[in-house]
C-alpha positions as CSV (number, residue, x, y, z in Angstrom):
1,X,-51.1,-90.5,-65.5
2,X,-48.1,-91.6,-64.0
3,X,-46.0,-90.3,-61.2
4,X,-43.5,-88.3,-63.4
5,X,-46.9,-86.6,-65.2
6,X,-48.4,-85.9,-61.8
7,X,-45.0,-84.5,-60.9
8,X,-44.9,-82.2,-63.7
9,X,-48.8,-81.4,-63.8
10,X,-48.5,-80.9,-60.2
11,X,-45.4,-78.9,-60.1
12,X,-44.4,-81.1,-57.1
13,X,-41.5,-83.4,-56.9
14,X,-41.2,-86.9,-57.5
15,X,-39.3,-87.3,-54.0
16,X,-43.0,-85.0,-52.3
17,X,-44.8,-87.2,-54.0
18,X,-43.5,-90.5,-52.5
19,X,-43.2,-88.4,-49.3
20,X,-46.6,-87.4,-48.9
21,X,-48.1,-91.2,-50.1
22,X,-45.7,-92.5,-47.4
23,X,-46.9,-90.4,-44.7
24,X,-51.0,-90.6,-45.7
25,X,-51.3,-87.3,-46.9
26,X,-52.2,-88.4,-50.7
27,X,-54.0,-91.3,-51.6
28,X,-52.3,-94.5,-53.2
29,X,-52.7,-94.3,-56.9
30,X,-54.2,-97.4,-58.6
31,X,-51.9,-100.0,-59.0
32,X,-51.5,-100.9,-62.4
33,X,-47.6,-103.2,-61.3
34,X,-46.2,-103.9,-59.0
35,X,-44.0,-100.9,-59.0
36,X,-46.2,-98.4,-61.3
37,X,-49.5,-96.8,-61.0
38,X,-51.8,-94.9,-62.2
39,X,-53.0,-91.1,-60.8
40,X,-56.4,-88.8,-61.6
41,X,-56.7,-85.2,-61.4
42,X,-58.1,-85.9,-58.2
43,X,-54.2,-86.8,-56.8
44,X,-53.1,-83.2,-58.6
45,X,-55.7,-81.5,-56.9
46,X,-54.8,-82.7,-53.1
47,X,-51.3,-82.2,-53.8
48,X,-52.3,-78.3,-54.8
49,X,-54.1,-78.0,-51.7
50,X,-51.2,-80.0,-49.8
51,X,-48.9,-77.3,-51.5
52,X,-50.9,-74.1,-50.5
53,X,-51.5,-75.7,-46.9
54,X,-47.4,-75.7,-46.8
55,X,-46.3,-72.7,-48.8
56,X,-49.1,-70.3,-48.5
57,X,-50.4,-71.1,-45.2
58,X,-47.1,-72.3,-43.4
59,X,-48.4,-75.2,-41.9
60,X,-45.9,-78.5,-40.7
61,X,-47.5,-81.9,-42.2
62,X,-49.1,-82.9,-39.0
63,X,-51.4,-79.6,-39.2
64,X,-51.9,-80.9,-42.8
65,X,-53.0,-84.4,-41.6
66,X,-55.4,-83.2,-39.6
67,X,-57.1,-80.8,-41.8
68,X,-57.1,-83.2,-45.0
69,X,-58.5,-85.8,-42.2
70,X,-61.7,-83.4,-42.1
71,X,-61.5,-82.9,-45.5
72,X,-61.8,-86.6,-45.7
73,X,-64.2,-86.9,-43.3
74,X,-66.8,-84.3,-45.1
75,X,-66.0,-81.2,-43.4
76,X,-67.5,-78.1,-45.1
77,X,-65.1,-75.6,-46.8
78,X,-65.9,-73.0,-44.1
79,X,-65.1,-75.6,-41.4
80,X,-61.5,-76.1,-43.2
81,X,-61.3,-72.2,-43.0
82,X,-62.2,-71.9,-39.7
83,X,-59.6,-75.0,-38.8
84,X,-57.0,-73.2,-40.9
85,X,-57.9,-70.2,-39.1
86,X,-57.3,-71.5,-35.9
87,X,-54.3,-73.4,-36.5
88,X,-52.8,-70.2,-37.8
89,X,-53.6,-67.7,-35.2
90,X,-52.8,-70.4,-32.6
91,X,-56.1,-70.5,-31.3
92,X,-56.5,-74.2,-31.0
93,X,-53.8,-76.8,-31.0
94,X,-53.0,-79.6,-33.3
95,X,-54.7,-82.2,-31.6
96,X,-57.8,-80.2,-31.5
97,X,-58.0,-79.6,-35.4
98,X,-57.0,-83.6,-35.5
99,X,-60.0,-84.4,-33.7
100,X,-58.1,-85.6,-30.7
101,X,-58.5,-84.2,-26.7
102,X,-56.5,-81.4,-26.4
């Protein structure tokens, strides 16, 4: 699919979409021109959990980052939780849930 049928299967805007490829937080599509490429139901999947991280949860795009970072990186689901948790109740910092020293 292409960006404007990711936007509309993914109820997310164009603008987000660009947004959230610019800043990391969804993978590049394959590149099919220059200027065009192609998306899976993989991309509309992250972007719903992008989505519920934001609306649901509350959380800025750096506490997004670093929970899609140990998505990426194989964390369980109940280690997500448990980082969501966290991050929520303020129990550890961004730059714990990043990985980084805090």
């Amino acid at each position: 699919m292409q960006l404007k049928e990711l936007s509309e299967q993914s109820g997310v805007s164009a603008a987000s979409i660009k947004y959230y490829l610019r800043e990391g937080l969804l993978p590049p599509g394959a590149a099919v021109h220059a200027t065009r490429a192609q998306y899976s139901a993989r991309h509309v999947e992250r972007l719903d959990l992008i989505q519920a991280l934001r609306r649901i949860v509350g959380l800025n795009i750096e506490q997004i980052r670093g929970i899609l970072r140990m998505a990426d990186d194989g964390a369980s689901r109940l280690e997500l939780l448990a980082a969501v948790q966290r991050v929520v109740l303020e129990l550890d910092s961004y730059a714990t849930v990043s990985g980084e020293a805090g």
